[in-house]
Each structure stands twice: as C-alpha cells, then as structure tokens.
C-alpha positions in Angstrom: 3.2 16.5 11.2 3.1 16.4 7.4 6.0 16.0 5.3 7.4 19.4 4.4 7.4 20.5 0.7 11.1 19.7 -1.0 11.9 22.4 -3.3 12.0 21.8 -6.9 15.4 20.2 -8.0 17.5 22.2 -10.4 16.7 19.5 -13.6 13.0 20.4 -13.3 14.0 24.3 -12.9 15.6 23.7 -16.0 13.2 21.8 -17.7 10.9 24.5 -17.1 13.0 27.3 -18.8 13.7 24.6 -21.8 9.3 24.1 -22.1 9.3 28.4 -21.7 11.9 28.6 -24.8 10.2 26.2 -26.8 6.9 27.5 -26.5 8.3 30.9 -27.6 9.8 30.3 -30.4 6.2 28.1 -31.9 4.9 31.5 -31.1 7.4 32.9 -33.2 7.7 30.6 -35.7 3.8 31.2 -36.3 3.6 34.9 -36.2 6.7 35.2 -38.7 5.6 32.0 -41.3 1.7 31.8 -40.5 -0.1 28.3 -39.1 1.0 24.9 -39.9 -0.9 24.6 -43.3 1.8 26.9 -44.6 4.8 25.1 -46.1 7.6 27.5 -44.8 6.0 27.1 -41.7 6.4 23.1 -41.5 10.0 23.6 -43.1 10.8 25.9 -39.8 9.2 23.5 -37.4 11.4 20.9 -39.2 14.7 22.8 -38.9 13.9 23.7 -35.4 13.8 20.6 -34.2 16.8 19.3 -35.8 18.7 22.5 -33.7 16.7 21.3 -30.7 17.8 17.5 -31.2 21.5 18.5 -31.8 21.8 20.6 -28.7 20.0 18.3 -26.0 19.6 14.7 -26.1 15.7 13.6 -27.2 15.2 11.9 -23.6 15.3 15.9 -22.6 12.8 17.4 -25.1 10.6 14.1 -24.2 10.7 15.0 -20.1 9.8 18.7 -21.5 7.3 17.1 -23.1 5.7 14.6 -20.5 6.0 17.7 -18.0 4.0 19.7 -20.2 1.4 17.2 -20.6 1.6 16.0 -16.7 0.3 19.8 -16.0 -3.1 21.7 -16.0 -2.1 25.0 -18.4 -4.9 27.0 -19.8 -5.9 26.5 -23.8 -3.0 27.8 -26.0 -4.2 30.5 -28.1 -1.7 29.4 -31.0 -1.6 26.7 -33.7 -1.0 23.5 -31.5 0.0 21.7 -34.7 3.2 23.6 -34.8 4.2 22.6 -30.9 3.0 18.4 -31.1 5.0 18.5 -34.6 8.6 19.9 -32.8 8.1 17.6 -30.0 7.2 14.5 -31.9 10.8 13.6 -33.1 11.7 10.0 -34.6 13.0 8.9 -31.4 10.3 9.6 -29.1 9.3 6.5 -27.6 6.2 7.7 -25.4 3.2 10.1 -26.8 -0.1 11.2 -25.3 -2.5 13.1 -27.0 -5.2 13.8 -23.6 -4.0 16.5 -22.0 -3.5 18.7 -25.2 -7.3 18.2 -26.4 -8.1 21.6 -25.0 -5.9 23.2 -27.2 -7.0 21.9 -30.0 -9.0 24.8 -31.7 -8.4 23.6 -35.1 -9.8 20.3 -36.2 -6.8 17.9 -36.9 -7.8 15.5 -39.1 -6.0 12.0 -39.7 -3.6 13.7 -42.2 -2.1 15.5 -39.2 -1.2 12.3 -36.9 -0.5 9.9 -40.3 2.2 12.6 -41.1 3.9 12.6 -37.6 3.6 8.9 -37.0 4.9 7.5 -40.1 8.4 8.4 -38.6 7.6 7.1 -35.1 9.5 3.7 -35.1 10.6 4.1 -31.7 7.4 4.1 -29.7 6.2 2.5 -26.8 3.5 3.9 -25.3 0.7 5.8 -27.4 -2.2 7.6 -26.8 -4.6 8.8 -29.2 -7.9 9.6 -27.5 -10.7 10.8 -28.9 -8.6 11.7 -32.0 -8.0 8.1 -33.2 -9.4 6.4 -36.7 -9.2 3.6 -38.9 -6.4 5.7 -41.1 -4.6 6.4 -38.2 -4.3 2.9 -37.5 -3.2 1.8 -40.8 0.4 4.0 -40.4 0.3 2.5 -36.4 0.3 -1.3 -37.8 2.6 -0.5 -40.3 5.1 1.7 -38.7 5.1 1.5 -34.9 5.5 -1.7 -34.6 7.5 -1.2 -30.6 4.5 -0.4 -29.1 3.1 -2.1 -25.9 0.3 0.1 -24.9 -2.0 2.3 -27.1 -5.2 4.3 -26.3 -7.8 3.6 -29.6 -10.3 5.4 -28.0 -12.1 6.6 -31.5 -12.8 10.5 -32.6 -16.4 11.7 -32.1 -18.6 13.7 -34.0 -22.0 14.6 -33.9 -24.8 13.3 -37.0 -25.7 15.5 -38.6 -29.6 15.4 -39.9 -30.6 17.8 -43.2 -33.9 19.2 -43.8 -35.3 21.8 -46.2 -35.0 24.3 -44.0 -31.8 23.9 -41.7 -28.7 21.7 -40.5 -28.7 20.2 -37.0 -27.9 17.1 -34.7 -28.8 14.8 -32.7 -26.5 15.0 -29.7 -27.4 11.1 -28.3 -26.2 10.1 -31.7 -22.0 10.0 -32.9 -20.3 9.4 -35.8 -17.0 6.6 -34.4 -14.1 6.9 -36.8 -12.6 3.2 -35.3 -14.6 0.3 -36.8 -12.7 -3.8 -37.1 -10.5 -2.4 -40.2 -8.5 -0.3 -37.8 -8.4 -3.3 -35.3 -7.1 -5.0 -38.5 -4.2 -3.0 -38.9 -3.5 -3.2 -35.4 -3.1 -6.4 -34.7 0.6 -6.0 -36.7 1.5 -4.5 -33.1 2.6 -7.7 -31.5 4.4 -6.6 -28.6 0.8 -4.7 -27.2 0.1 -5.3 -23.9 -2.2 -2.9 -23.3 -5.0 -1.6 -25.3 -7.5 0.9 -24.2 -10.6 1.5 -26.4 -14.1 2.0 -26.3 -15.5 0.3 -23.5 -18.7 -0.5 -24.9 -20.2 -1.1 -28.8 -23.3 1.3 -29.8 -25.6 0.5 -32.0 -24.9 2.0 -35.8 -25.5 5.7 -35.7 -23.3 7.1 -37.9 -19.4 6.6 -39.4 -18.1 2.7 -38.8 -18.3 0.5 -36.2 -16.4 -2.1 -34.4 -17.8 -5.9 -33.1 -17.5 -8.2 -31.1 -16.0 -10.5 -34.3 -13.2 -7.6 -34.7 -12.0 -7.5 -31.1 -11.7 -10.9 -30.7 -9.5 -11.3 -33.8 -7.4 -8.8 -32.1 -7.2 -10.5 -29.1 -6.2 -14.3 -30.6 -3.9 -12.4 -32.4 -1.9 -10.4 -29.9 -0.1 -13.1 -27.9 1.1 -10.6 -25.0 -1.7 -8.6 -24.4 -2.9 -8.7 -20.3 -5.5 -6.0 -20.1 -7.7 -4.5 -22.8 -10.9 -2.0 -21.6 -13.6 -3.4 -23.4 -16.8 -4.0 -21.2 -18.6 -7.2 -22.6 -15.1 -9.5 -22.7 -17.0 -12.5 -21.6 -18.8 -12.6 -24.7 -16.1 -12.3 -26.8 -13.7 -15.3 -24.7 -16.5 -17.5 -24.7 -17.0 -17.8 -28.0 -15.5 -19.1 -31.4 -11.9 -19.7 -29.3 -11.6 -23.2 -30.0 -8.4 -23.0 -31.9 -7.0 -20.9 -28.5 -5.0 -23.0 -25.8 -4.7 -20.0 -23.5 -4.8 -16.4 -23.6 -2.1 -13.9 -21.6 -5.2 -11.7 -20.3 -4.6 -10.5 -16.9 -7.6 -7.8 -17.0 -11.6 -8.9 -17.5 -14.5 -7.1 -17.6 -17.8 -8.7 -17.7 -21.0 -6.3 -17.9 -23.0 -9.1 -18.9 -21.4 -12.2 -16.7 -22.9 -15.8 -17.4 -21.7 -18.5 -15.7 -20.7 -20.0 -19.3 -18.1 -16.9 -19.4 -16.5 -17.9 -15.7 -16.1 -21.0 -17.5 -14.6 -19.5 -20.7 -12.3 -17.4 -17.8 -11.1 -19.8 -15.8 -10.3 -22.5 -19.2 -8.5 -19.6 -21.1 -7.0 -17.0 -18.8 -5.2 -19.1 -15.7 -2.8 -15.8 -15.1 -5.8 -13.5 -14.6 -5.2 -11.3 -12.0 -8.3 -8.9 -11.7 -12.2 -9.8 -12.7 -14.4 -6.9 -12.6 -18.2 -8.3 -13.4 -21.8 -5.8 -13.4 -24.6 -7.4 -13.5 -27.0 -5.9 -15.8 -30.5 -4.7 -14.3 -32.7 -6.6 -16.7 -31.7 -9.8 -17.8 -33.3 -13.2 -18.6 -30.7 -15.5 -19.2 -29.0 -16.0 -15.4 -29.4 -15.0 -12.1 -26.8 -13.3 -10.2 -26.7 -16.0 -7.8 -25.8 -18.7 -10.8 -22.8 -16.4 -11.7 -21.5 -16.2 -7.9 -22.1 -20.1 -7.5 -19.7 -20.4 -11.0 -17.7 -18.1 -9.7 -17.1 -19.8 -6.3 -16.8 -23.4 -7.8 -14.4 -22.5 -10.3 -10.4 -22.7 -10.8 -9.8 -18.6 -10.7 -8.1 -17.7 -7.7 -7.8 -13.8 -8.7 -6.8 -11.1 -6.4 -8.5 -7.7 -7.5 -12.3 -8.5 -7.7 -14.7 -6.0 -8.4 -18.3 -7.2 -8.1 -21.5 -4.5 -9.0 -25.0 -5.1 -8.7 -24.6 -8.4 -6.9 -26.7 -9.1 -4.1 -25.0 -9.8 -0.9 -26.7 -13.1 -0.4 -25.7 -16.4 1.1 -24.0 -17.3 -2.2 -21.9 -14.3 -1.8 -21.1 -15.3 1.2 -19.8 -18.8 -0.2 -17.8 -17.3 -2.6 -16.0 -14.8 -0.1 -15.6 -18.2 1.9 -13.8 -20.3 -0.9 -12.2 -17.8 -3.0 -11.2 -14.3 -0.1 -7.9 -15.9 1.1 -6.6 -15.0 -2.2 -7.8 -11.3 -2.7 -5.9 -8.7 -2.0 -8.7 -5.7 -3.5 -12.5 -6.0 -2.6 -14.9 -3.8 -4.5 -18.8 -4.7 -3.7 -21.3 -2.0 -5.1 -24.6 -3.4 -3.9 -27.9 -2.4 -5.5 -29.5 -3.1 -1.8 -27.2 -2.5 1.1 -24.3 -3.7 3.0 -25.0 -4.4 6.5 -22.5 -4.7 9.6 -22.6 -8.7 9.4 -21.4 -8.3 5.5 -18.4 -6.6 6.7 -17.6 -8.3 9.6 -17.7 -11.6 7.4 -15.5 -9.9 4.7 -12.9 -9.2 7.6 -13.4 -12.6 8.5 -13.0 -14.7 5.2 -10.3 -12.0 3.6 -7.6 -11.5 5.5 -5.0 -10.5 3.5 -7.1 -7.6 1.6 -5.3 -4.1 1.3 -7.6 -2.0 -0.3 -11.7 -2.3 0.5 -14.4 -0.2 -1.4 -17.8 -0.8 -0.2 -20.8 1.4 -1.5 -24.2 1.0 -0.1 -23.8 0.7 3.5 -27.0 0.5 5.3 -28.3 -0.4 9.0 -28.4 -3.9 10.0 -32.6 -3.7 9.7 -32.5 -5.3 6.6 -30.2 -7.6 6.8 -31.2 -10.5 4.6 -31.6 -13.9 6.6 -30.0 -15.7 4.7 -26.4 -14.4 5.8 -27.1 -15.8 9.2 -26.8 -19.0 8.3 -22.7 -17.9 7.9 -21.4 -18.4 11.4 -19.1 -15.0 12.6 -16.4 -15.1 14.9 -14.2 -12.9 16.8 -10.5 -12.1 15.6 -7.9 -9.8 16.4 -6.6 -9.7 13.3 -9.4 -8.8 11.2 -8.3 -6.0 8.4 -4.8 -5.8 9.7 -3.6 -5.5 6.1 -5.6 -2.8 4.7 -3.8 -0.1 3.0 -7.3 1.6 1.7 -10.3 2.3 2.8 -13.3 3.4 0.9 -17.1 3.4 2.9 -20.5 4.5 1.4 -23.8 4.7 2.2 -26.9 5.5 4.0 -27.9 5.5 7.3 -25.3 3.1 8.1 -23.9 3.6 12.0 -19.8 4.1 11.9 -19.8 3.5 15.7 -19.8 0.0 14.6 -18.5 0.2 10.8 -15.1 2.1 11.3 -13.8 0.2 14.4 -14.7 -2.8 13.4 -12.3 -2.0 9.5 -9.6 0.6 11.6 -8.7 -1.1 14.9 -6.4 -3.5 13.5 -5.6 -1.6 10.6 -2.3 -0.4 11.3 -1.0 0.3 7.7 -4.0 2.4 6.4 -2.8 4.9 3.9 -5.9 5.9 2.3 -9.3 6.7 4.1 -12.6 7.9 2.8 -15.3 7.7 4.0 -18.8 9.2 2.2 -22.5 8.9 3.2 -26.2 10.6 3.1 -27.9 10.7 6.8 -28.9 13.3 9.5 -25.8 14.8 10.8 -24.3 13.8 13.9 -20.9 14.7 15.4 -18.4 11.7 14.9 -15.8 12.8 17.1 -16.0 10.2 19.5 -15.8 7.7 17.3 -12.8 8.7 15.5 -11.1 9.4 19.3 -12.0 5.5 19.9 -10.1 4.6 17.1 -7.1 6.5 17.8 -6.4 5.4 21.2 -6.3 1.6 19.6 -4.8 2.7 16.5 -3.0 6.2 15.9 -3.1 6.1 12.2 0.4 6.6 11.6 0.3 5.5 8.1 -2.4 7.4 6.9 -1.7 9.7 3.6 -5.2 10.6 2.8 -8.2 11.5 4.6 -11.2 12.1 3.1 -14.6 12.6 5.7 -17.3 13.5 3.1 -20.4 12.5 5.6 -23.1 14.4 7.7 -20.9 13.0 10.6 -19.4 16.1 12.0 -15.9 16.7 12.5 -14.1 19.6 15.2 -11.4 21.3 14.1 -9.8 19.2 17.2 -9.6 15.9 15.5 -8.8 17.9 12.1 -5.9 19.1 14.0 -5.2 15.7 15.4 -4.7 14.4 11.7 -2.3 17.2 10.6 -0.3 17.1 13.9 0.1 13.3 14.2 0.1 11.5 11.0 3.6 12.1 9.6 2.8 11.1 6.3 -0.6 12.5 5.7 -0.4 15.1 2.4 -4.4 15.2 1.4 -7.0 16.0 4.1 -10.9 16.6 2.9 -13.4 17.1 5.5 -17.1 18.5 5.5 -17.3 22.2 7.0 -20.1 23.1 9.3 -21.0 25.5 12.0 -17.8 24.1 14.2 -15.4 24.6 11.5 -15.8 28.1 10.4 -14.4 29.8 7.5 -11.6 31.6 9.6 -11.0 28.6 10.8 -9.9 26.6 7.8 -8.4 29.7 6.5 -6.2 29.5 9.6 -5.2 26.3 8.9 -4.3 26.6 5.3 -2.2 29.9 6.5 -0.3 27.1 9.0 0.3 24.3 6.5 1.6 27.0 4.4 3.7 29.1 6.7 5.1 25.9 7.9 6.0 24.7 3.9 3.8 21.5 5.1 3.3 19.2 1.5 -0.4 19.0 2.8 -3.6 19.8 0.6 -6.7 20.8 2.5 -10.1 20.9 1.1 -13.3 21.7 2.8 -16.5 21.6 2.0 -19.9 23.8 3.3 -23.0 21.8 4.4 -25.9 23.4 5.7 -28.5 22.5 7.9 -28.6 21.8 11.8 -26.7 18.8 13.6 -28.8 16.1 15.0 
C-alpha cells in the first residue's frame, strides 16, 4: 500500500496565510496608489516591506516566496511589479524569475530588474529567464557578486519587418538581448558554479549576439564553475586554451563531438563527471565510430554518459567494454534500434548502473553483425543496481526486454516504459517478473505501451509496493472508466499519497 498523505505541518499553514496577506495588501496598495510607475506607489511598496522585514525574519518572507513560486497559480490580474519589488529585499539570497512569467502582463524592461538588483548583495542563486540582457548583467557583475548559479537565458522578441503598407514579423526570427558584453560583466561573479544560458548560438537575426570567443572568456575566467548549458562546448575547450592547465567543469555537452574535443576533455577537465555528446545528422569532418574509438581510448572515466545518434556498433560495444564499470547513468538514443543483444551486453559490461534510458528498442531482426563478434554471458547479477528504468521503442518484445533489466533489479524506484506496436496484453509478463522480483522499491510506474494492462496487476502495484506515489497506465476496453474512477475514489478515501493517471487508446487488442 502507498504511503498515506501527511497533513500539512502548521509552518506551511502559516506560510500560506502570510503569502494570502501579502498578496492583499499589493492589491491594495495598487487600487489606493495606482501601478508601479507611480511614485507613491513604489514609496508604499518601500515602506511595506520595511514593516514586513521588522515583524518576521527575511528567511520567512523568502519561504513565502519560494512557496509561491514552487506552485501552479493562475495569472495575477494585478501589477506584478508591485509583488517581485516587496519580496525582493536586500537580504534575499535566492530569486527566480520562471514561474512568475505568466503574470507578467506588462512588459518589464531592464530598468525594472537593474532597480531591484542593485541592492541584492546577498544572493546566491539567480534566475532571470527569458527576461535577462546585457544591462542587466552589468548591475549582476557589479553588485551580486555571492552568486554561484544564475539562469542568462536572454529576453526574446520578435523582428519586426516595415513596409509601405503595414508592420509584421517574422516569427523564425528573434531579437536576443544577451550578446559577449553581458558575458563580460559576468565574469566579475567568481564564485559561479553554475550558469545556465542559451544552449545554442543562432545566426544574427536581430538585437546582439553571443560567440563562441565570449563564452570561452567566461569560462577561463570563472575558476569554480562545473556545469554551464551551452550545446557546442567541445568547440569552445578545444580551442585557443593554451594558457589553461585545467578547467573545474564537471558538465559537457558536445552536439558536434570530434575526437580532437575528447582529447581537449580528457587534457582539461579530469573531474568531469557527466559527457552528454549528439552527433549531428550531416557532417563531414568524423564519423561516429572515430568519436566512440576516442572516446573508449581515452583517460575519462565519467559516470553519467549520455550518447544520441550513435550507432550501436561494435565500437560501441568496445567502449561499454573499457569504460561501463565506471558509469553509474546510461542514456543511448539510437537513430536505428536497440536490440535484445545491446541490452544484454549493457547488463553485462555495466554493472553498477542505476538509472538506464534506452529509446529505440527494436526486434532482434536487425541486429547488426557486427555485435556478435562481443561474446555474452550469463549472470545473476545483471542490473541489480538499477534505481531507474526508462524503455522505448518499436516492435521491440518485453517478454525478453523487461526480465532480462527487472529480475535482478531489486532497488527499482522509477519504471517507464513507452512504445508504438499492435497491442497485446502484458499481463503475464509483468506476473513473471513479480514472482522473481516483487518491486518493493518501486515509486513510479509509468506503462505508456499498446501492451495491455488489467486492472488486476494495476491493483497489484497499489496494494504491494509500499512506496509507490505515481502510477500511469494506458486505459483500454479492460480498464473502464468506472473503473479507474473507482480507484481514484479508493486512493482518496483511503488519504493514499498516490497520483493516478490514465490514458484512452483505441483500437482492438491483438
């Protein structure tokens, strides 16, 4: 049986009135002074706060906050401006920006955020998506100078295109208000660890732009920085870093991997600790195979590897050899397929993985003859430390997939398993699993596939995994409406911390 729901403990009770009060009186403050481009307005918000600050401690107002911004609400039909400024107080030390985007009706400019952050000395963690710019960052770099993560992600806004007649835009083409003068400023920020941006640089369609030049002067110049999203970091590591012993990255992405950037990885970033490489569709300058064979033959020893668009060939296969003792998260998105050899080898050669995602699961009728060169074995300890599970594909046959990862899995948490085939019942299989392994671990289930499901081995999850709190299954002409109604109505009556989802296929079962 599921956990049961705990009941809300009387700081977040509180917490809630406190967000209720506060969010009246902006509504008050407004109706009585008008919007935040009135002075007396901002003179009220200022005041306000200062009551708020002398009556609870700024941890409080910040947990107000954090819940606020941690929660789905509907758009705010009042000035916004007025709310961010009486929360954003001089000791705040942690401010996101994402979850209050819907409720930005008005258009707040940089003079907006400059104003607010110019006091902001205290903060660590920042977030300005999709509202950030080059003037923003200049009062960041000068000001907020505690910060270890911050989300540079630029503002947006259509081009706009004039003609005699009318005004109008090209949607495919953005104005980016972030372009190497921001990266400039930031680069003052040396305690960053984090920085989240862009992930990839368009060609010049409007405002200002950053490069490949400007992020790696913010790299070399950030010496604590582990993980920053930008898609095309072997380029910018393999180049122009003579004058760099070693770099603190622990996060790579490589969307166009040569094996000259493995190189550049493996020289410059020795504690890297997850490599995510895509390779491209089109390319001339390297095979795939030459970037798994540098791969395989160099120093890294990393253990999150996420590989996309790789073909699972025998140099795969080399690579999983040499380098899987040392990964504990496997992520293969193959262009072709994944046969039942590919993850019986994976099993084999990885043995201390805890969390597998394989996409593009296929039938063994195409497996590629060069894999059989890699000699398989039995053992009872394949995938006995998986903690996740993710499988998807087509046509692929879980009879032999999903005993073969679950037997020996005895710690699964998360399971989820999505595919595209004629449906068939799955019953048995999952039964076959159970009797070896009851899945006592499990926290999620998610059984998106034309395999059907009864309501009996729904019921089996809910009954005997003690820890299970998210359940997703395909419904079909077993599991009616009523039914799943009727098991909502349980999971409720019984105050079960248990979210069921269901979703309606049609179509007859093969």
């Amino acid at each position: 049986m599921p956990p049961h729901k705990l009941p809300r403990s009387l700081f977040k009770i509180a917490l809630g009135h406190v967000e209720a009060l506060v969010n009246l009186s902006c509504r008050n403050i407004e109706k009585t002074y008008g919007n935040y481009d009135k002075n007396k307005c901002r003179q009220e918000v200022v005041l306000h706060q200062e009551y708020l600050l002398s009556h609870i401690p700024g941890m409080v107002l910040d947990e107000v906050f954090e819940m606020r911004t941690a929660g789905r609400l509907e758009p705010s039909k009042h000035d916004i401006r007025i709310t961010l400024a009486l929360y954003m107080h001089n000791n705040m030390r942690k401010f996101s920006v994402s979850n209050w985007l819907a409720d930005l009706k008005y258009d707040l400019d940089s003079v907006f955020w400059v104003e607010r952050l110019t006091s902001m000395h205290n903060l660590v963690v920042l977030n300005l998506h999709l509202v950030c710019t080059d003037e923003i960052l200049e009062v960041v770099g000068t000001n907020c100078l505690k910060l270890e993560q911050i989300d540079i992600v630029s503002k947006l806004e259509p081009v706009h295109t004039i003609n005699e007649t009318h005004k109008n835009f090209n949607a495919l083409k953005l104005k980016f208000f972030v372009s190497d003068v921001g990266l400039r400023y930031l680069c003052n920020c040396k305690l960053l660890r984090k920085v989240t941006m862009n992930r990839i640089l368009r060609s010049h369609l409007g405002g200002c732009m950053m490069t490949i030049s400007g992020i790696r002067a913010l790299v070399k110049s950030l010496p604590h920085l582990q993980n920053i999203t930008y898609d095309d970091m072997g380029l910018v590591i393999s180049e122009e870093m003579e004058d760099v012993k070693q770099l603190p990255l622990t996060h790579l992405s490589d969307y166009h991997p040569r094996p000259t950037h493995i190189a550049a990885a493996a020289q410059l970033c020795c504690n890297l600790q997850h490599l995510c490489l895509w390779f491209p569709n089109q390319t001339n300058i390297c095979s795939a195979t030459d970037v798994l064979e540098s791969l395989a033959s160099s120093a890294l020893k990393v253990p999150i590897l996420e590989l996309i668009h790789f073909p699972f060939c025998i140099e795969m296969a080399h690579l999983l050899e040499r380098k899987g003792s040392f990964l504990r998260s496997l992520l293969v998105e193959n262009m072709d397929y994944i046969s039942l050899r590919v993850v019986h080898l994976i099993g084999q050669t990885c043995p201390n993985l805890r969390n597998l995602h394989l996409k593009q699961l296929m039938e063994d009728s195409k497996q590629s003859s060069s894999l059989e060169l890699c000699e398989l074995f039995h053992t009872e300890h394949m995938f006995r430390n998986l903690r996740c599970l993710y499988l998807r594909g087509w046509n692929w046959n879980p009879a032999e997939v999903l005993p073969l990862c679950l037997q020996q899995a005895k710690q699964l948490e998360t399971l989820s398993v999505v595919d595209m085939f004629p449906q068939k019942y799955q019953d048995d299989v999952m039964a076959h699993i159970i009797s070896t392994n009851p899945l006592q671990e499990l926290k999620a289930v998610h059984i998106l596939t034309g395999r059907i499901l009864s309501v009996t081995t729904i019921r089996y999850f809910i009954k005997h995994c003690p820890k299970l709190t998210e359940l997703s299954f395909v419904q079909n002409a077993n599991i009616t409406s009523t039914q799943v109604k009727k098991l909502c109505d349980e999971v409720y009556q019984k105050n079960l911390d248990l979210e069921i989802y269901s979703m309606e296929m049609a179509g007859p079962v093969a």
